[in-house]
C-alpha positions in Angstrom: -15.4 5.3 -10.3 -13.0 7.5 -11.4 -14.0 9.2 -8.0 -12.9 6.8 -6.0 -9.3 7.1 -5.7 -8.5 4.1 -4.0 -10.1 2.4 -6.5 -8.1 4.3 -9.2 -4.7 4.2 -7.3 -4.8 0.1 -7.4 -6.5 0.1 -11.0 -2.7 2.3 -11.6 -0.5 -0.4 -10.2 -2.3 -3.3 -11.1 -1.6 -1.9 -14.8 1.6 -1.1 -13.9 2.4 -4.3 -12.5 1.3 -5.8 -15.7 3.6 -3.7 -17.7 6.2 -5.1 -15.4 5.5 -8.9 -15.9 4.8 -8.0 -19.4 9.0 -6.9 -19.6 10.1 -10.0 -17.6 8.1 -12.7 -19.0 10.4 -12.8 -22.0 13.5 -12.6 -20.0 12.5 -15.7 -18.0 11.5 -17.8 -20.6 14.7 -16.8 -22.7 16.7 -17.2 -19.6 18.0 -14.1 -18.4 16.5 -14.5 -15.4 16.0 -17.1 -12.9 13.1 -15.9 -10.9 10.0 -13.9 -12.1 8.8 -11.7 -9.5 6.1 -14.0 -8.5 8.3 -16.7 -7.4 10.1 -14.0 -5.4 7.1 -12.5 -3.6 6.3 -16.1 -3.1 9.4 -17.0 -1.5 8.7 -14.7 1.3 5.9 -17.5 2.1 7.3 -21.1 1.1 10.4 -22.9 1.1 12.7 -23.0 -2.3 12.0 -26.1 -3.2 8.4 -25.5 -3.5 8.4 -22.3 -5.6 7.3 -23.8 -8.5 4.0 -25.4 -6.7 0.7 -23.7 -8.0 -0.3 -23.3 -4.4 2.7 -20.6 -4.0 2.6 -19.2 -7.2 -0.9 -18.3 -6.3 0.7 -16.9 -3.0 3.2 -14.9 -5.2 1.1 -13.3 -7.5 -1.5 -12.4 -5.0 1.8 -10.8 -3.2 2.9 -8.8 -5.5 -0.6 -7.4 -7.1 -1.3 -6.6 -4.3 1.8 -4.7 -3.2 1.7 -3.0 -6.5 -1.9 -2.0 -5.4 -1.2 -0.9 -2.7 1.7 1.4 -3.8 -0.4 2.5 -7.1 -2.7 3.9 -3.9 0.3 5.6 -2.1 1.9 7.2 -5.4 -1.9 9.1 -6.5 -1.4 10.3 -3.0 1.2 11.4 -3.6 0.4 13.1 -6.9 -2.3 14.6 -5.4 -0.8 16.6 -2.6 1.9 17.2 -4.4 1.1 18.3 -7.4 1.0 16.0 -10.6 3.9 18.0 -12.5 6.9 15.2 -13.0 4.6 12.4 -12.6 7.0 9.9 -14.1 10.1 11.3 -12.4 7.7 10.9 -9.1 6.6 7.2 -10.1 10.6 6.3 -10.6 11.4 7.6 -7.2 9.0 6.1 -5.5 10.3 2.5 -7.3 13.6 3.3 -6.6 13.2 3.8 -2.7 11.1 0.8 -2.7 13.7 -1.2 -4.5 16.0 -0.3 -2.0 13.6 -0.5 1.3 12.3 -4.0 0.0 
């Protein structure tokens, strides 16, 4: 498997993407925030009112694991052609620019 580096570039963001939901679960329960980031991929598929429907929070999380996949994939390509010196600083950049395109 390790191989297989498709398979390890979405094994990366899935992690990652748990690390993520692992910060902001506290913040939503506590308040800080109105909107984990499965109700906000899932609000690219259903109307507000719904959010909180199982049926698109199922939407949601499929949504964002598997953009997180997807760009897990893209940032070992990355890595790879470009060397894997300044991984993090490469990883940040990558968020940041998606932040921003998204």
């Amino acid at each position: 498997m390790r191989q297989d580096s498709i398979v390890m570039g979405a094994l990366a963001g899935t992690v990652g993407n748990l690390v993520k939901e692992f910060v902001v679960c506290p913040m939503y329960f506590l308040g800080w925030i109105h909107y984990p980031f499965v109700h906000l991929a899932a609000s690219f598929f259903v109307k507000r009112s719904t959010i909180r429907n199982p049926l698109s929070l199922a939407k949601g999380f499929l949504t964002d694991y598997s953009v997180a996949a997807i760009l897990g994939i893209f940032l070992l390509y990355v890595l790879t052609y470009t060397g894997k010196d300044h991984a993090v600083f490469k990883g940040m950049l990558l968020g940041l620019f998606v932040h921003i395109v998204i």
